[in-house]
Residue, then its C-alpha position, 0 to 999 in steps of 0.5 A: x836599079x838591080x840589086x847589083x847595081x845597087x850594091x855596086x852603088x852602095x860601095x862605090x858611095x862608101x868608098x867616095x867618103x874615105x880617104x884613098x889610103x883608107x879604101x884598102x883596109x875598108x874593103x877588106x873589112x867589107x868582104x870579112x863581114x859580108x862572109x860572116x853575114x853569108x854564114x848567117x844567112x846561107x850557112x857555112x858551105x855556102x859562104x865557103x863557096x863564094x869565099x873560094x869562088x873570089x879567091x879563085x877570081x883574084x888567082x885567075x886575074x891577069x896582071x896588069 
């Protein structure tokens, strides 16, 4: 399995275990430490460029 995949696999395993009004809050805190966890290891720039790179995702993103 690619690390994606399991990533992929790992959260949609963490969310199958909350209830759906929980799911929100649980990926919100699930981006606030992968962050801080990619400042450790990568370092501030680093982290402030996928920050910006999802942010810029969920700007482009069509509306439904």
């Amino acid at each position: 399995m690619s690390g994606a995949n399991e990533a992929a696999s790992l959260v949609a395993g963490a969310l199958s275990r909350r209830k759906p009004g929980e799911r929100a809050q649980f990926l919100k805190e699930l981006l606030a430490h992968t962050a801080a966890g990619l400042v450790v290891i990568e370092g501030d720039r680093a982290a402030g460029e996928a920050v910006y790179r999802l942010a810029d995702a969920v700007v482009t993103r069509q509306p439904r």
